[in-house]
LUMZAVO-653457 format. One record per residue: residue number from 1; x, y, z of N, C-alpha, C in turn. Coordinates in steps of 0.02 Angstrom, whole numbers. Example, Ala and Ser with C-alpha at 12.3 -4.5 7.8 and 13.67 -1.06 7.14 Angstrom:
BEGIN
+-----+--------+--------+--------+--------+--------+--------+--------+--------+--------+
!  nr !   n.xx !   n.yy !   n.zz !  ca.xx !  ca.yy !  ca.zz !   c.xx !   c.yy !   c.zz !
+-----+--------+--------+--------+--------+--------+--------+--------+--------+--------+
!   1 !    660 !   -284 !    390 !    615 !   -225 !    390 !    660 !   -165 !    390 !
!   2 !    642 !   -112 !    354 !    684 !    -53 !    357 !    645 !      2 !    394 !
+-----+--------+--------+--------+--------+--------+--------+--------+--------+--------+
END
This chain:
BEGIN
+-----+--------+--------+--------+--------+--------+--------+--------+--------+--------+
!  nr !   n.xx !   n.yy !   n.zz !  ca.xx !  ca.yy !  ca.zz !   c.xx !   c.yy !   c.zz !
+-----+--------+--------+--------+--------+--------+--------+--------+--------+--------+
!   1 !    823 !   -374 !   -253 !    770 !   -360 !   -205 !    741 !   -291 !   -220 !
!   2 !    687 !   -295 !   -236 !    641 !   -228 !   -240 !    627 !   -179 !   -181 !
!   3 !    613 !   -119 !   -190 !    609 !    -87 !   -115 !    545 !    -83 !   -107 !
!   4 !    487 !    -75 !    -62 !    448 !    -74 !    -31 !    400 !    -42 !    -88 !
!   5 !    332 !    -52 !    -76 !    285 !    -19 !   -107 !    296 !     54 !    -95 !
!   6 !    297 !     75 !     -6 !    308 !    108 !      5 !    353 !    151 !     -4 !
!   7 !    414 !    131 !      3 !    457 !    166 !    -30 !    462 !    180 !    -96 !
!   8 !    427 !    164 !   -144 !    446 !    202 !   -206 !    418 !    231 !   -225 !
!   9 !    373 !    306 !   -182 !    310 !    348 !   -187 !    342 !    389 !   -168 !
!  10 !    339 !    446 !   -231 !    373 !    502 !   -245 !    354 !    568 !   -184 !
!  11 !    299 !    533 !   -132 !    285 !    583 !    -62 !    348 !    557 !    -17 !
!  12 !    387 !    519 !    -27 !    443 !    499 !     -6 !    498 !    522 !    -14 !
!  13 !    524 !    493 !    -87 !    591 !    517 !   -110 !    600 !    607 !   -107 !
!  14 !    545 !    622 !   -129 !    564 !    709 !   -130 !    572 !    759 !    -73 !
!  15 !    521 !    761 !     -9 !    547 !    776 !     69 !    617 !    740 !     80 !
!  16 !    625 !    684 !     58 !    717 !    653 !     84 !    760 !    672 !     50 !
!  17 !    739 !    708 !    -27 !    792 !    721 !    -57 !    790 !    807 !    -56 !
!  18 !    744 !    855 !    -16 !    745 !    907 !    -19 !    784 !    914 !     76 !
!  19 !    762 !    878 !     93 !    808 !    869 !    179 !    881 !    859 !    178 !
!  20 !    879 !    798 !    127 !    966 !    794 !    120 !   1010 !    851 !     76 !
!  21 !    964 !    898 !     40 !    986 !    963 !     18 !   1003 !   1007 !     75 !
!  22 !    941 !   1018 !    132 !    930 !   1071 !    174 !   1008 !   1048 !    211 !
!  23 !   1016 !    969 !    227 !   1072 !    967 !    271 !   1130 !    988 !    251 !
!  24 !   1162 !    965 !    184 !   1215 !    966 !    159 !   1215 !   1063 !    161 !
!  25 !   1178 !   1109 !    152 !   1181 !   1168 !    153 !   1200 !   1205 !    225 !
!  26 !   1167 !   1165 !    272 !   1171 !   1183 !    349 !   1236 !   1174 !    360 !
!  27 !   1254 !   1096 !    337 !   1317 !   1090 !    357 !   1392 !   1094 !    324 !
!  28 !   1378 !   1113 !    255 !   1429 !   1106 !    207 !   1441 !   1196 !    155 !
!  29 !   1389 !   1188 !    144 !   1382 !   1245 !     91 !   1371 !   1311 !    106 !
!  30 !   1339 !   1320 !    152 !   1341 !   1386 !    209 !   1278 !   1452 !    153 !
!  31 !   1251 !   1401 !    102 !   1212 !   1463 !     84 !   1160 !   1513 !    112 !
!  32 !   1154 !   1571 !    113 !   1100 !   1598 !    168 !   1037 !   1567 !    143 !
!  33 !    998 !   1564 !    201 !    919 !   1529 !    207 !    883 !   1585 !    252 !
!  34 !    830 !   1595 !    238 !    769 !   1638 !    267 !    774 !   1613 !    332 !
!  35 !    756 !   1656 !    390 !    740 !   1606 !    445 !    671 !   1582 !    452 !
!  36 !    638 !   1585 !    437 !    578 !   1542 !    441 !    582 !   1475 !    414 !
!  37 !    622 !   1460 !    347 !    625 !   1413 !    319 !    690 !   1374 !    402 !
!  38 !    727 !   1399 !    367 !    806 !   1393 !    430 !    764 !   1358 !    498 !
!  39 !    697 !   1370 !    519 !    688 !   1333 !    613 !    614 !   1297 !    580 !
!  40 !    573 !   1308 !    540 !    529 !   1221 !    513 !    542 !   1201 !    461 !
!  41 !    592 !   1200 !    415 !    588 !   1168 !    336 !    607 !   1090 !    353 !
!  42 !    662 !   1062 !    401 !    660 !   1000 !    413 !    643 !    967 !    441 !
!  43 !    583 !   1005 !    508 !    532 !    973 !    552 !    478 !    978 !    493 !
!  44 !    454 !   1008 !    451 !    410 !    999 !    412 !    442 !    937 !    362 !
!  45 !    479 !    935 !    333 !    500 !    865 !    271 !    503 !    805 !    316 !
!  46 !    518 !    807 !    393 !    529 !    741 !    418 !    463 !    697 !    427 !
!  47 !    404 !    740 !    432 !    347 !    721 !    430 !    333 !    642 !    387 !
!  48 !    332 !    662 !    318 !    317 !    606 !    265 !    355 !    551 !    267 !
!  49 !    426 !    569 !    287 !    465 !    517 !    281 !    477 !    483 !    336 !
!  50 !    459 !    506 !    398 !    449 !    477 !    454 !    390 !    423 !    437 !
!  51 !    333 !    454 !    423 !    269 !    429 !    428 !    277 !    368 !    378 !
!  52 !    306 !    375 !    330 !    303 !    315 !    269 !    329 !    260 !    280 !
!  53 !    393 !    287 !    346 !    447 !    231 !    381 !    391 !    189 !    429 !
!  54 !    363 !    240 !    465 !    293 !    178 !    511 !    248 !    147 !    471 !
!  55 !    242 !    175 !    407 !    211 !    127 !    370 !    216 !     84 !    362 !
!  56 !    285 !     87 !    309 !    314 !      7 !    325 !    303 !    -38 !    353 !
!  57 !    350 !    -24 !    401 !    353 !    -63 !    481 !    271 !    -83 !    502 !
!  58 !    249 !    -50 !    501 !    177 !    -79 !    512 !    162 !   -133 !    471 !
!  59 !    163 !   -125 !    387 !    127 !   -162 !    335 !    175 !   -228 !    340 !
!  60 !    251 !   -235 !    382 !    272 !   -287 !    340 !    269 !   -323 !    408 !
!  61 !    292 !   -288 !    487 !    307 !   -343 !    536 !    261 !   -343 !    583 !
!  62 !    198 !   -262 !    604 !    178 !   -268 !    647 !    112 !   -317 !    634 !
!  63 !     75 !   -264 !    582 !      5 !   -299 !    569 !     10 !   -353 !    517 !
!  64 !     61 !   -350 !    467 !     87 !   -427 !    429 !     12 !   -397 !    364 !
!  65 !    -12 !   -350 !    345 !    -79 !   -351 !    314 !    -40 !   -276 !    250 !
!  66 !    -32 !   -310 !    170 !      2 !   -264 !    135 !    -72 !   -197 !    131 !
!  67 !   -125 !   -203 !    161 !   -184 !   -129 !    135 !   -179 !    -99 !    191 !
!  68 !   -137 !   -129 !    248 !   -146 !    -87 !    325 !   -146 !    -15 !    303 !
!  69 !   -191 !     11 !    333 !   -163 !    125 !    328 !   -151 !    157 !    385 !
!  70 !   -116 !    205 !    398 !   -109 !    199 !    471 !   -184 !    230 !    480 !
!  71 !   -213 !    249 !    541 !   -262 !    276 !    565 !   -252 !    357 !    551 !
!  72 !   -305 !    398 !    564 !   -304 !    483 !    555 !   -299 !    489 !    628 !
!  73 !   -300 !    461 !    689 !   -282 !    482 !    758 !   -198 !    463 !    767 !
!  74 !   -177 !    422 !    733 !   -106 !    410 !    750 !    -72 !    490 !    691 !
!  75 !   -117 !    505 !    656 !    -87 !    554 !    592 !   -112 !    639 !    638 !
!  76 !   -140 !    659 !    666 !   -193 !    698 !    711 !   -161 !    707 !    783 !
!  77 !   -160 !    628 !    817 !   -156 !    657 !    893 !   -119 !    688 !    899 !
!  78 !    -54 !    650 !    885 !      7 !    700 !    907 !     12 !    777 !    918 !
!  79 !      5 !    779 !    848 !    -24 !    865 !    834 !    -52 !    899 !    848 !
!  80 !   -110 !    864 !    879 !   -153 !    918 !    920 !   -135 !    915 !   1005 !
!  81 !   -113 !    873 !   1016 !    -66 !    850 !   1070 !    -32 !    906 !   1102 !
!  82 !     24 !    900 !   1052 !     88 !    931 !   1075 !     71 !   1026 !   1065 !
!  83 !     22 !   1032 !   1014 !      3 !   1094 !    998 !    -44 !   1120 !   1074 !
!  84 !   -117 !   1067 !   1093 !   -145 !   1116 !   1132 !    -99 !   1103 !   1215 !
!  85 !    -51 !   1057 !   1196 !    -27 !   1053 !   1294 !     12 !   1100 !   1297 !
!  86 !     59 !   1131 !   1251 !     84 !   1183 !   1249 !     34 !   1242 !   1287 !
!  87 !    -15 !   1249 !   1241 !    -52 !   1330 !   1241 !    -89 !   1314 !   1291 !
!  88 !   -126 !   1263 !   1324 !   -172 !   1259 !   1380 !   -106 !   1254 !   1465 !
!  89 !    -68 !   1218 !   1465 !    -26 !   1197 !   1532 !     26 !   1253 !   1524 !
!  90 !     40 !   1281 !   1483 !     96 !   1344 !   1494 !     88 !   1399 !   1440 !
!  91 !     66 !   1438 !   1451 !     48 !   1475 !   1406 !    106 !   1533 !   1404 !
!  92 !    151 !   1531 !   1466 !    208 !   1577 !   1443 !    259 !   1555 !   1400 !
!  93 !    254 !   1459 !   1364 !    309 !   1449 !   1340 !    295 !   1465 !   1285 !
!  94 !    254 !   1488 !   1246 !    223 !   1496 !   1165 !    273 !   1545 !   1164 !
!  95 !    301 !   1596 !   1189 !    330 !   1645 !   1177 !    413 !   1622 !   1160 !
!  96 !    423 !   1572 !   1188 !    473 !   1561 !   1217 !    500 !   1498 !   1129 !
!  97 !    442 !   1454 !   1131 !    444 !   1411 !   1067 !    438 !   1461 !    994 !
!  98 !    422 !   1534 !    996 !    403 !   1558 !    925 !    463 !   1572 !    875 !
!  99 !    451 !   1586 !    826 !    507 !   1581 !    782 !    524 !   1647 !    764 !
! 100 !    512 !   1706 !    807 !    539 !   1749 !    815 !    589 !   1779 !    861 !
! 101 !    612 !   1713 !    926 !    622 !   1707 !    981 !    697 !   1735 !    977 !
! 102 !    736 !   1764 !   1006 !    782 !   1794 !    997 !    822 !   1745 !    996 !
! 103 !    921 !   1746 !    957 !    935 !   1677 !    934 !    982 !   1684 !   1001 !
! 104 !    991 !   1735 !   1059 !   1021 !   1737 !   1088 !   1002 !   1695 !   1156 !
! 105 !    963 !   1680 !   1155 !    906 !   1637 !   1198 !    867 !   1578 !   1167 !
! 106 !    917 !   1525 !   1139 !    871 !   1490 !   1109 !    813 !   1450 !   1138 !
! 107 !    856 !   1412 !   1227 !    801 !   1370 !   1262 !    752 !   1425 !   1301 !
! 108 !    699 !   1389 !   1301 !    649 !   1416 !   1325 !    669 !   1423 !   1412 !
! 109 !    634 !   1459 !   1448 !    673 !   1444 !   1527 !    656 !   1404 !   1575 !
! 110 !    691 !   1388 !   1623 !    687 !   1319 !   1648 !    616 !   1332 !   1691 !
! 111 !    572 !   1407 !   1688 !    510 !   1393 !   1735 !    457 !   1372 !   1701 !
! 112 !    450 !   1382 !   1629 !    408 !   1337 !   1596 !    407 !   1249 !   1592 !
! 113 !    458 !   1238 !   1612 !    473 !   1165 !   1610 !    468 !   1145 !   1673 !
! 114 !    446 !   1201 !   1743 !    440 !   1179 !   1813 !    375 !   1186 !   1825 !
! 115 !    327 !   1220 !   1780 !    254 !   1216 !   1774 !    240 !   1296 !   1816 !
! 116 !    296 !   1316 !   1813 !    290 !   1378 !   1859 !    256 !   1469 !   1799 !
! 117 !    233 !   1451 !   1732 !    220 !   1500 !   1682 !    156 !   1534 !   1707 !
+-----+--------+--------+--------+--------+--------+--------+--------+--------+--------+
END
């Protein structure tokens, strides 16, 4: 059995095989990592390989159609989504989400999450 069209597109294999590096390091190898890389390098790689996985799933069970693509609003909304509800409905949690945020305080505080910012 062959694997997927999808799956054998090297925007695939390489985010999964640079993630399953980042993990085995997080959790095994203990080498130092920058912190910038250290809080988005595997929210950034999960991207492609997430996205290639709805591909799939789309091309083989939802829409049954092998040229389906996903749409640029299913690739877009989210993102602009989760980016402007942040900065428009609480604007004290940006401080709270940045990646300079002290590591002694990782969650943000419970009044941003009560709408109280």
């Amino acid at each position: 059995m062959a694997l997927p069209r999808e799956l054998r597109n090297p925007a695939f294999w390489l985010p999964l095989g640079l993630y399953l590096l980042y993990y085995a390091n997080s959790h095994f190898l203990h080498w130092p990592v920058p912190p910038l890389i250290a809080s988005y390098f595997s929210d950034l790689l999960a991207m492609p390989v997430i996205l290639t996985l709805a591909l799939a799933v789309q091309r083989r069970w939802v829409q049954r159609t092998p040229a389906f693509t996903l749409p640029d609003s299913w690739l877009l909304g989210p993102c602009f989504t989760c980016r402007s509800g942040l900065s428009w409905s609480c604007p004290g949690c940006r401080a709270a989400f940045s990646a300079t945020r002290s590591m002694w305080r990782p969650m943000p505080s419970a009044r941003c999450f009560s709408g109280s910012c």
